[in-house]
PDB file of N, CA, C, O and CB in Angstrom:
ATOM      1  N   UNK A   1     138.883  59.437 100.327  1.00  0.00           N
ATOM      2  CA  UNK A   1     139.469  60.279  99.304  1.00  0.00           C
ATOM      3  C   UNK A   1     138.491  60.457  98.153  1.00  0.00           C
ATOM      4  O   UNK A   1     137.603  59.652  97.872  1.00  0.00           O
ATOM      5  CB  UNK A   1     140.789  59.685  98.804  1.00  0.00           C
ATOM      6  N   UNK A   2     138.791  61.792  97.408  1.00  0.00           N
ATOM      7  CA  UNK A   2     137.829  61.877  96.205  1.00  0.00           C
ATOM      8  C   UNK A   2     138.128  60.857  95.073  1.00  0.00           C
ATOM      9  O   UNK A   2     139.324  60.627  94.895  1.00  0.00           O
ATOM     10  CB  UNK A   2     137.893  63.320  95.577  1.00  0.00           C
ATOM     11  N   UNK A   3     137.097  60.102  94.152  1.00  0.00           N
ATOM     12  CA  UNK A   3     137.181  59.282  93.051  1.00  0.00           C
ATOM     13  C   UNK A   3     137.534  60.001  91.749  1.00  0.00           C
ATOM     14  O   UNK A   3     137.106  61.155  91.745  1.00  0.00           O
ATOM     15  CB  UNK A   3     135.954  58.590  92.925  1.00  0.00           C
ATOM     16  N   UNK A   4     138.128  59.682  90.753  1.00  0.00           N
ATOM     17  CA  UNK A   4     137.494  60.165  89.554  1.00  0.00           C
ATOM     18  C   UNK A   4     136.819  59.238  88.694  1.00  0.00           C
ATOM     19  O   UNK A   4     137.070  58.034  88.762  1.00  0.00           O
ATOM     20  CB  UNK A   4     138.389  60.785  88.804  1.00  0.00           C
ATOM     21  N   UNK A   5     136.171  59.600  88.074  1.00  0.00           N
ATOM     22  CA  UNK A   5     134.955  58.739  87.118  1.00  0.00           C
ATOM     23  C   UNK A   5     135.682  58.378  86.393  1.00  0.00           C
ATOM     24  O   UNK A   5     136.474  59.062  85.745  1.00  0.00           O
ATOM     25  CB  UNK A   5     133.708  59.364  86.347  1.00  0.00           C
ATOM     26  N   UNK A   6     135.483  56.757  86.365  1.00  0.00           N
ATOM     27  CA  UNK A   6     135.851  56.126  85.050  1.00  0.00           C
ATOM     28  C   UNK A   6     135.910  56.843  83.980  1.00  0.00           C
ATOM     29  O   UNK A   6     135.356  57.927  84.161  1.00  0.00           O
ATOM     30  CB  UNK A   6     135.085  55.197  84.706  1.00  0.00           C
ATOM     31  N   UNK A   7     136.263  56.740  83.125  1.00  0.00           N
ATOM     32  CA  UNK A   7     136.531  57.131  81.874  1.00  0.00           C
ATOM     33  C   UNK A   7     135.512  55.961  80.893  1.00  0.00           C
ATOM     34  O   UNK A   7     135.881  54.788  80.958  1.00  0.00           O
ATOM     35  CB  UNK A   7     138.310  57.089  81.644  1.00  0.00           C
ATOM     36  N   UNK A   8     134.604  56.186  80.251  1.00  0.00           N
ATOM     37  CA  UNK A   8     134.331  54.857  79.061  1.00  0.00           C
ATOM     38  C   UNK A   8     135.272  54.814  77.765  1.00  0.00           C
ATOM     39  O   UNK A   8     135.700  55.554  76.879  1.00  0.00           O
ATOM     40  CB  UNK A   8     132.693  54.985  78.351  1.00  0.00           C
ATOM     41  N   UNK A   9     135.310  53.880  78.074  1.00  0.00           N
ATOM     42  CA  UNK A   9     135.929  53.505  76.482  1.00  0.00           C
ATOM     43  C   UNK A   9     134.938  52.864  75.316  1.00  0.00           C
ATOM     44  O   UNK A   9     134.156  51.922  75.437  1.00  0.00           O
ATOM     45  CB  UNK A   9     137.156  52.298  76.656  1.00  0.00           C
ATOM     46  N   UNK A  10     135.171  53.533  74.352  1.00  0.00           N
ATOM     47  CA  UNK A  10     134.199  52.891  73.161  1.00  0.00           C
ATOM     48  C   UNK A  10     135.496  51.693  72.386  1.00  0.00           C
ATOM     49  O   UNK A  10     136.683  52.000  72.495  1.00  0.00           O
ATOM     50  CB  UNK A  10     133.487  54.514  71.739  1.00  0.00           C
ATOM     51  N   UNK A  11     135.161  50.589  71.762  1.00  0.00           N
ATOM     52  CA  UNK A  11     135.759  49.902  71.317  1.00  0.00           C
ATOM     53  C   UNK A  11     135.305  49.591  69.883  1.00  0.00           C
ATOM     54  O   UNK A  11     134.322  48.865  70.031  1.00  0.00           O
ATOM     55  CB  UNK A  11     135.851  49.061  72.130  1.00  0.00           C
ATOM     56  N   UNK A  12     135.519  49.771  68.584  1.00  0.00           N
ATOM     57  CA  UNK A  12     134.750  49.204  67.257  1.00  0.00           C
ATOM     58  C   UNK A  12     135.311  48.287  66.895  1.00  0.00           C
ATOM     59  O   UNK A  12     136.451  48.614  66.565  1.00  0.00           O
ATOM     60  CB  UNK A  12     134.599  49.975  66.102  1.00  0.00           C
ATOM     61  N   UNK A  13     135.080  46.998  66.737  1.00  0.00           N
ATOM     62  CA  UNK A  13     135.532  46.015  66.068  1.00  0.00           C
ATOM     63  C   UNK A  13     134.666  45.140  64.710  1.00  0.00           C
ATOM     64  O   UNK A  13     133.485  45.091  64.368  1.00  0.00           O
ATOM     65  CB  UNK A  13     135.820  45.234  67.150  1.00  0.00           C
ATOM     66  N   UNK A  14     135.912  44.532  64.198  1.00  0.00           N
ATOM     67  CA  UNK A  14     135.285  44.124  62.973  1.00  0.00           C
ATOM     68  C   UNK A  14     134.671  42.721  63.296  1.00  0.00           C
ATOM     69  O   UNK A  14     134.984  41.963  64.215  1.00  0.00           O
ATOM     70  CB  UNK A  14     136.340  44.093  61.737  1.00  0.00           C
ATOM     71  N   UNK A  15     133.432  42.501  62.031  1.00  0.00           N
ATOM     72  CA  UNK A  15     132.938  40.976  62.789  1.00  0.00           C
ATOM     73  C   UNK A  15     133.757  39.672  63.043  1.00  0.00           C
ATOM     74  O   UNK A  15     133.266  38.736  63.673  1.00  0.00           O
ATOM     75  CB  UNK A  15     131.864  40.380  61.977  1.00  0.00           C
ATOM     76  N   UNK A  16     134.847  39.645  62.603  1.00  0.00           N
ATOM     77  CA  UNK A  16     135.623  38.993  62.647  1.00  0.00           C
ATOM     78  C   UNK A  16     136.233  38.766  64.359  1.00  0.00           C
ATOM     79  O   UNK A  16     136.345  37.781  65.089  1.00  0.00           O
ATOM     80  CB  UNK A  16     136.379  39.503  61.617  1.00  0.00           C
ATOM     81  N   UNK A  17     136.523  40.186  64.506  1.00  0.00           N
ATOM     82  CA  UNK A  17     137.476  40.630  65.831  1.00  0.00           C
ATOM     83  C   UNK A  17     135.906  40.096  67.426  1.00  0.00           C
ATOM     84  O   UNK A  17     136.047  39.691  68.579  1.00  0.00           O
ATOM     85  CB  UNK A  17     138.042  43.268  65.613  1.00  0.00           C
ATOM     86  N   UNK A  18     134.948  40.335  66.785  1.00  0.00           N
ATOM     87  CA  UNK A  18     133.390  40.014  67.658  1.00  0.00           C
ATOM     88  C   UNK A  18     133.690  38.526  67.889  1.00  0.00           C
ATOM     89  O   UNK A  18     134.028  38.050  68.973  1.00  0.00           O
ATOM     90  CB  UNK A  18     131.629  40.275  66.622  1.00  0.00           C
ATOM     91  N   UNK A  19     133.515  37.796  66.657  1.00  0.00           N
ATOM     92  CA  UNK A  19     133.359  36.589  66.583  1.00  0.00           C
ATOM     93  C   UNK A  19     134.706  35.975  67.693  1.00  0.00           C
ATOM     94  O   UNK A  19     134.504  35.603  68.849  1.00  0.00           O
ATOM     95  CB  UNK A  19     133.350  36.193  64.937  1.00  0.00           C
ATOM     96  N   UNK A  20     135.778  35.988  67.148  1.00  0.00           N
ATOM     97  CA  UNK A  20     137.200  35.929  68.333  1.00  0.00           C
ATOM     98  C   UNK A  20     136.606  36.185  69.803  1.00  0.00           C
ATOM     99  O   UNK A  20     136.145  35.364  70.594  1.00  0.00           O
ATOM    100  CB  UNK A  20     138.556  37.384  68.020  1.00  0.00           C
ATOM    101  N   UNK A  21     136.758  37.568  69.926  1.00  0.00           N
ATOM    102  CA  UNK A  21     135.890  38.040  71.250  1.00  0.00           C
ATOM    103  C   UNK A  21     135.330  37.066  72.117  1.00  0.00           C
ATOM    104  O   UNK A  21     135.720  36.448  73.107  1.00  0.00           O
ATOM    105  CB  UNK A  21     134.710  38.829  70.887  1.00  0.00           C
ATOM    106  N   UNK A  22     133.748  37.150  71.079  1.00  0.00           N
ATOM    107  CA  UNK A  22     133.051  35.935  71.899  1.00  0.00           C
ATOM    108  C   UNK A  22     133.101  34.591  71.820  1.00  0.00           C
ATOM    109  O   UNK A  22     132.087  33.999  72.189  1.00  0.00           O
ATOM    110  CB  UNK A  22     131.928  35.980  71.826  1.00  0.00           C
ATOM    111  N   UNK A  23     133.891  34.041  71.488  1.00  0.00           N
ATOM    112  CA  UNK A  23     134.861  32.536  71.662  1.00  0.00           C
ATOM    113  C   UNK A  23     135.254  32.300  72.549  1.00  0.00           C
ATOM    114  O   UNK A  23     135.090  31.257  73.181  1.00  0.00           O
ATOM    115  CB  UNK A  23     135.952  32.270  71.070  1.00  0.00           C
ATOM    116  N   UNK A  24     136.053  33.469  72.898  1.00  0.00           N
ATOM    117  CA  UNK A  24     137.279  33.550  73.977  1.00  0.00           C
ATOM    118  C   UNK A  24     136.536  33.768  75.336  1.00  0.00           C
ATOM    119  O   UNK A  24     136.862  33.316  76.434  1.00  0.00           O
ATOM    120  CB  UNK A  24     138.449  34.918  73.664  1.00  0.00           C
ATOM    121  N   UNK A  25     135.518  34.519  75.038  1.00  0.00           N
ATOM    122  CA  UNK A  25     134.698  35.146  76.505  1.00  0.00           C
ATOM    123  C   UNK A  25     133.457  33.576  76.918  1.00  0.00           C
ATOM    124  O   UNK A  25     133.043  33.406  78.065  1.00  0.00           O
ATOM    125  CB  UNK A  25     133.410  37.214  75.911  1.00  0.00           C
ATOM    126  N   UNK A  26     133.151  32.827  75.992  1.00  0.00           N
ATOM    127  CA  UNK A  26     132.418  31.857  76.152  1.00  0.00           C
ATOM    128  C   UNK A  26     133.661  30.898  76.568  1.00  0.00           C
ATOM    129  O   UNK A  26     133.333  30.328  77.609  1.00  0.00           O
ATOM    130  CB  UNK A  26     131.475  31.530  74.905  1.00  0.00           C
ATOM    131  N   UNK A  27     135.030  30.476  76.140  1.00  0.00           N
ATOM    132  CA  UNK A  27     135.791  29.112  76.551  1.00  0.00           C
ATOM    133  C   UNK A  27     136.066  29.954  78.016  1.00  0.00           C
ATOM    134  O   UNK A  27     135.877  29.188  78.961  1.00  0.00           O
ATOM    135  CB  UNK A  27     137.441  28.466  75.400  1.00  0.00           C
ATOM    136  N   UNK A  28     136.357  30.961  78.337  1.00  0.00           N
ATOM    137  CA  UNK A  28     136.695  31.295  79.910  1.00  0.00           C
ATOM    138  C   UNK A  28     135.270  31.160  80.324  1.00  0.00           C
ATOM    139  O   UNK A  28     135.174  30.407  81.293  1.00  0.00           O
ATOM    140  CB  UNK A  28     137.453  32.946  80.329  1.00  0.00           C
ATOM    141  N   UNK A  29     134.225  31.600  79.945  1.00  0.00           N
ATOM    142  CA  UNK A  29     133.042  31.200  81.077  1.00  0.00           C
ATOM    143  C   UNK A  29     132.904  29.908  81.423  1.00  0.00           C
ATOM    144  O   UNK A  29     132.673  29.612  82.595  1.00  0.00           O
ATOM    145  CB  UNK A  29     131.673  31.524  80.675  1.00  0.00           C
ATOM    146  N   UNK A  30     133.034  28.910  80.393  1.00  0.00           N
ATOM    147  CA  UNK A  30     133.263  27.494  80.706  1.00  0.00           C
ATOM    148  C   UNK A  30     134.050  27.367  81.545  1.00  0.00           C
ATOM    149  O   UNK A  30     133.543  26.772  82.496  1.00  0.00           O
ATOM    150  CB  UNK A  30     133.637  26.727  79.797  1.00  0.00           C
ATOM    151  N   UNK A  31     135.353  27.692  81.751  1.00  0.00           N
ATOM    152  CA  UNK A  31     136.294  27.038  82.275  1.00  0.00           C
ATOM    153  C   UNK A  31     135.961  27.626  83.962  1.00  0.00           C
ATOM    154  O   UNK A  31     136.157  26.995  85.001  1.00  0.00           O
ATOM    155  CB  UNK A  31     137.832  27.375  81.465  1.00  0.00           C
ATOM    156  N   UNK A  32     135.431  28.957  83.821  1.00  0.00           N
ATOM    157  CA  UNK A  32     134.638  29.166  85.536  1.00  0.00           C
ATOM    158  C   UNK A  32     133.666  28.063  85.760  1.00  0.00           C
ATOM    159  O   UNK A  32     133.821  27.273  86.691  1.00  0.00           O
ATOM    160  CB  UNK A  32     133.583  30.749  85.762  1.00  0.00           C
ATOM    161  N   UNK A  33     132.990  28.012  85.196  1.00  0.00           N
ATOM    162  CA  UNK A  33     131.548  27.473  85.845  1.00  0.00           C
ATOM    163  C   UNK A  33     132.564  25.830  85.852  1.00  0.00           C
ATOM    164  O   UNK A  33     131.963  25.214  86.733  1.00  0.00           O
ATOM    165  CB  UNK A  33     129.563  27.665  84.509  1.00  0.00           C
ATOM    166  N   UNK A  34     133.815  24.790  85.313  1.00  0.00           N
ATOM    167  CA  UNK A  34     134.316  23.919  85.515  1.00  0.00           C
ATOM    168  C   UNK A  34     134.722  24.268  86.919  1.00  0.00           C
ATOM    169  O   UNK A  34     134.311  23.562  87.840  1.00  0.00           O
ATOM    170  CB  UNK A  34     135.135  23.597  84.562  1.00  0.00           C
ATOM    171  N   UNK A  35     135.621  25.468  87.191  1.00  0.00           N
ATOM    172  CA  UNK A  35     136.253  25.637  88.825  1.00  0.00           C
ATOM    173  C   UNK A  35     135.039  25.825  89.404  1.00  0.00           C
ATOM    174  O   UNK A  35     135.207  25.761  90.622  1.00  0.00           O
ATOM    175  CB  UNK A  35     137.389  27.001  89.250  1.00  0.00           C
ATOM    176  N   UNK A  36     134.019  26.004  89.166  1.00  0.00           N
ATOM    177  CA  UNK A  36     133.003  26.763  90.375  1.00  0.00           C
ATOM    178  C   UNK A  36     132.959  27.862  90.757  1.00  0.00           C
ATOM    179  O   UNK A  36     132.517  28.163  91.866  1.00  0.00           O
ATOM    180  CB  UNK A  36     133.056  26.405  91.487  1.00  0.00           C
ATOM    181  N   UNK A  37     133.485  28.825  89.769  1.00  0.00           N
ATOM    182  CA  UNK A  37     133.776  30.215  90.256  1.00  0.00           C
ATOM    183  C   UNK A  37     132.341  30.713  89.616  1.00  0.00           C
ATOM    184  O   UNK A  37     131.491  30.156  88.922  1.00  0.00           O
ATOM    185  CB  UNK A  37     135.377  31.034  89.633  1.00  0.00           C
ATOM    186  N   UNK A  38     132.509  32.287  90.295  1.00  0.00           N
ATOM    187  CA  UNK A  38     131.154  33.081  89.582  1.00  0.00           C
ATOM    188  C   UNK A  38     131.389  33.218  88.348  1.00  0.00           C
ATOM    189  O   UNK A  38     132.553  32.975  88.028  1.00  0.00           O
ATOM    190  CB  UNK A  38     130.772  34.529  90.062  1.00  0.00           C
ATOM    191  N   UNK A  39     130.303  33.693  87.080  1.00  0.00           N
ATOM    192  CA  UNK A  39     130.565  34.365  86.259  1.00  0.00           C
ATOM    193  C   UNK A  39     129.335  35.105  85.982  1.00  0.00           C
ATOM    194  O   UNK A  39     128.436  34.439  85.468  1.00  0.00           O
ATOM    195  CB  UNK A  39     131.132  33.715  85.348  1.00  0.00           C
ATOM    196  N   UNK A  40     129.114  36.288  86.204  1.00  0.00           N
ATOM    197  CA  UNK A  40     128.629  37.374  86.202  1.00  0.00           C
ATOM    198  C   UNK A  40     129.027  38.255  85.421  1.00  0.00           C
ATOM    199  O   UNK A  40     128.332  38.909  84.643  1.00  0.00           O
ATOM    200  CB  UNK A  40     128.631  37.735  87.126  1.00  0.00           C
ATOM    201  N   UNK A  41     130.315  38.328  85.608  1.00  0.00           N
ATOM    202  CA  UNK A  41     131.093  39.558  84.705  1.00  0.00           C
ATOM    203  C   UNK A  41     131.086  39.382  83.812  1.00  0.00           C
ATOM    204  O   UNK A  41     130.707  40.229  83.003  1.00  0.00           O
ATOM    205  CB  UNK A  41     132.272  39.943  84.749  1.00  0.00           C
ATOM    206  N   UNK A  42     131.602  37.895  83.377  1.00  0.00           N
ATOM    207  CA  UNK A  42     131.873  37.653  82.082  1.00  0.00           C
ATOM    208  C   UNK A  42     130.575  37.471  81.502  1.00  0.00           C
ATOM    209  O   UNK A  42     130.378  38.097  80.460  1.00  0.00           O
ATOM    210  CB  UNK A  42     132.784  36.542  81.872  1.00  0.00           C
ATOM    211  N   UNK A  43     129.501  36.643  82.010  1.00  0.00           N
ATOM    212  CA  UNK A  43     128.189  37.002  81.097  1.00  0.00           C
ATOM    213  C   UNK A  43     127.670  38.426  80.675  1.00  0.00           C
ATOM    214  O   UNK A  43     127.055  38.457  79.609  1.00  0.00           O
ATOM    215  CB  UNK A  43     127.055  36.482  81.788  1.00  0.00           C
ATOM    216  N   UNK A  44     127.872  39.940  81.548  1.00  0.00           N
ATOM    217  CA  UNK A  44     127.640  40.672  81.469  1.00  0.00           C
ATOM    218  C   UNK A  44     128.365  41.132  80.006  1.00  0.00           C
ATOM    219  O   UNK A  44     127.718  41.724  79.142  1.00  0.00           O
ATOM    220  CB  UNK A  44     127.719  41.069  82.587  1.00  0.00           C
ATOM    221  N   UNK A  45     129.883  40.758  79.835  1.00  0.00           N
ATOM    222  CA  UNK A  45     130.390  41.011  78.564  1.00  0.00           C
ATOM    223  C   UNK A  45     130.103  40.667  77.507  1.00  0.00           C
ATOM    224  O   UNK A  45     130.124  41.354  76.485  1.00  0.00           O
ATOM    225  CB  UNK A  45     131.243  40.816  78.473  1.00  0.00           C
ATOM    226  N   UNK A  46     129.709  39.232  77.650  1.00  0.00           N
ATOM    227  CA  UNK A  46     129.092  38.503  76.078  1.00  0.00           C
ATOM    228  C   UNK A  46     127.922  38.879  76.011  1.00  0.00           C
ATOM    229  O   UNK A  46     127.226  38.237  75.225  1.00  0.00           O
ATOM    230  CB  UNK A  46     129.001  36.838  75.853  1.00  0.00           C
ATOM    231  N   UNK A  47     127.560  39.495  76.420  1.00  0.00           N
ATOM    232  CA  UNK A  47     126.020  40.350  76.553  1.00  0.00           C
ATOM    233  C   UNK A  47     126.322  41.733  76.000  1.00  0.00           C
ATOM    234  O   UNK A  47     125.573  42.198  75.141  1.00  0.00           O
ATOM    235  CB  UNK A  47     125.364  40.561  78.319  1.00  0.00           C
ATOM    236  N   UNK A  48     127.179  42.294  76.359  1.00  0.00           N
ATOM    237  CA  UNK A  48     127.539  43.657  75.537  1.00  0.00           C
ATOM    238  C   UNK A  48     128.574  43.419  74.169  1.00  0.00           C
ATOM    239  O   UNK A  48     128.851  44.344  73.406  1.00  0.00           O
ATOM    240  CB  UNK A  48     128.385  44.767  76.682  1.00  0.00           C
ATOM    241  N   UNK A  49     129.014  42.221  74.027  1.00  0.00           N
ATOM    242  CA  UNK A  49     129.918  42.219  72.660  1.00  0.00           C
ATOM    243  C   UNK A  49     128.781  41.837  71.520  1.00  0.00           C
ATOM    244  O   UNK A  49     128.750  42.193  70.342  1.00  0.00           O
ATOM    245  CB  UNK A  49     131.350  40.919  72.701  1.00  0.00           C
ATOM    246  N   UNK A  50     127.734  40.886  72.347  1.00  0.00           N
ATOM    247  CA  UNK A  50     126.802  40.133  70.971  1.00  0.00           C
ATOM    248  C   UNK A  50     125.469  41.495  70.763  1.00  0.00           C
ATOM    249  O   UNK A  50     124.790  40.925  69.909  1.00  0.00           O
ATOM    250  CB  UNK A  50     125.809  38.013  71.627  1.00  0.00           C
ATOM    251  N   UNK A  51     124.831  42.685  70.980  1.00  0.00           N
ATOM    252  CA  UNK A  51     124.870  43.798  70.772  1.00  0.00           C
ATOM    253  C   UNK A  51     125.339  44.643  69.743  1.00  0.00           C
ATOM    254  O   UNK A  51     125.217  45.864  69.843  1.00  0.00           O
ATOM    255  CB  UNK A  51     125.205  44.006  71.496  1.00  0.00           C
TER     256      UNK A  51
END
């Protein structure tokens, strides 16, 4: 079947709302790399929030 293209979303947040962000995106990467799961994705994000 035909796709349609994602849509991007732009997001602006305040440094405050960043700082939260990447807290939250660093205690879940921890808690993967504790199960042994991948984290790829989520590094890919704290990579585009600290930006």
């Amino acid at each position: 079947m035909f796709r349609h293209k994602a849509e991007k979303r732009i997001v602006e947040l305040s440094l405050d709302e960043v700082r939260l962000m990447r807290e939250a995106l660093l205690t879940f990467r921890n808690k993967l790399l504790s199960a042994g799961k991948p984290t790829e994705d989520v590094n890919e994000l704290i990579i585009k929030v600290m930006k």
